[in-house]
N, C-alpha and C positions, 0 to 999 in steps of 0.2 A: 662332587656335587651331583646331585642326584635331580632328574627334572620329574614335577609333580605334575601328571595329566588333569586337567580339569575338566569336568563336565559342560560340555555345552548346550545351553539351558536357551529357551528362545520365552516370548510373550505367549498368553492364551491367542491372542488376535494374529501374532505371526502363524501359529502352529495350526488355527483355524483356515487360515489364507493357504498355508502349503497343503491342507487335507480337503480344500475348495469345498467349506460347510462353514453357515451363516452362525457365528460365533455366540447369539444370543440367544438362540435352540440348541447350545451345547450345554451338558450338565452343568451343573454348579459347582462338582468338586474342580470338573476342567477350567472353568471360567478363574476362577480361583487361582488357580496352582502355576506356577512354572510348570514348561514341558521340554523336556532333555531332548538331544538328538537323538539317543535311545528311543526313549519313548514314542517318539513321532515314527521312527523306522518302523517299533514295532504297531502301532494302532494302524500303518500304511498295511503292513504286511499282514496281521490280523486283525481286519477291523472288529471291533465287538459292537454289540447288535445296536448302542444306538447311532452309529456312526453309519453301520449300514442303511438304518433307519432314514435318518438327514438326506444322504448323499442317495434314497432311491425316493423317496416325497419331498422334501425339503423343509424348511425354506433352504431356498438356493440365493446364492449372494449374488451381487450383480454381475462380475464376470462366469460366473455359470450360468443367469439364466441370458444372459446374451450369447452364449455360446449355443445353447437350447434351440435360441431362436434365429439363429445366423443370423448375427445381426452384431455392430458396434455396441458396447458402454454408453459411448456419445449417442448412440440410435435408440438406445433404451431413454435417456434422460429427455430427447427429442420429442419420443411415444408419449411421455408422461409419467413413463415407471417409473418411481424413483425406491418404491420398498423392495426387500426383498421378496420372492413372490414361492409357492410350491408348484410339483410338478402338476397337479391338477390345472391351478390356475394357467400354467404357462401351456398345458394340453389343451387349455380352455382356448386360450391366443391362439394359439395353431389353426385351430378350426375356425376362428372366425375371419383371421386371414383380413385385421382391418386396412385401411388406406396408408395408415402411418407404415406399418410392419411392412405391407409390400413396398412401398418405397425404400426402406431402411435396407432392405432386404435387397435390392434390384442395387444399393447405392454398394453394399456390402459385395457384392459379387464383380462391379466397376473394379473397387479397389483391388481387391485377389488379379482380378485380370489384368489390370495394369502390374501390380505387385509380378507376375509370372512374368509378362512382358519384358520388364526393365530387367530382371534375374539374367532371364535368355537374352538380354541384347547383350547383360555387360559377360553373361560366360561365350559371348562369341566373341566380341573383342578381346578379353583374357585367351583366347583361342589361338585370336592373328598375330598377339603378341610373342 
């Protein structure tokens, strides 16, 4: 018996989510098509120009432009964003620095800090033990 490798093939919308670019600004032959684990390796490894395109104006999907804005998904849906946005727009947020964002923003750096907190309390006790 001989084993037959198969191709592993993933969604337009998974292979959009693992290359963090808003899958309805992606061409239409991609949108379309299965995309191999090949293929994903290789458009990571060489992005071709409109990937680069996306991923440096956008639109950027929601967990990119939260990440933009150091901020939560949940901080973005709070704000009112709910589209995806481009980098201008999201350069545009930056600068205007509204009430929402500095909150989200102050709420987001709580959590990281606590988040480090609890890390260093439990690698102390893994420590005594």
């Amino acid at each position: 018996m001989t084993s037959h490798k198969t191709t592993q093939t993933m969604k337009p919308a998974t292979a959009a989510k693992k290359l963090g670019v808003y899958l309805q600004a992606t061409p239409a032959e991609f949108q379309e098509g299965v995309v191999s684990r090949d293929e994903l390796n290789a458009l990571q490894a060489d992005p071709p120009e409109w990937l680069v395109e996306l991923r440096r104006n956008g639109p950027h999907p929601r967990p990119v432009v939260a990440a933009k804005l150091g901020i939560s998904i949940s901080g973005l849906a709070r704000g009112g964003i709910t589209d995806p946005l481009t980098t201008a727009k999201i350069d545009a947020l930056k600068s205007e620095n509204p009430d929402w964002l500095q909150k989200e923003r102050a709420t987001q750096a709580d959590v990281r800090k606590e988040a480090a907190r609890l890390k260093a309390k439990n690698a102390q006790q893994a420590d005594q033990t």
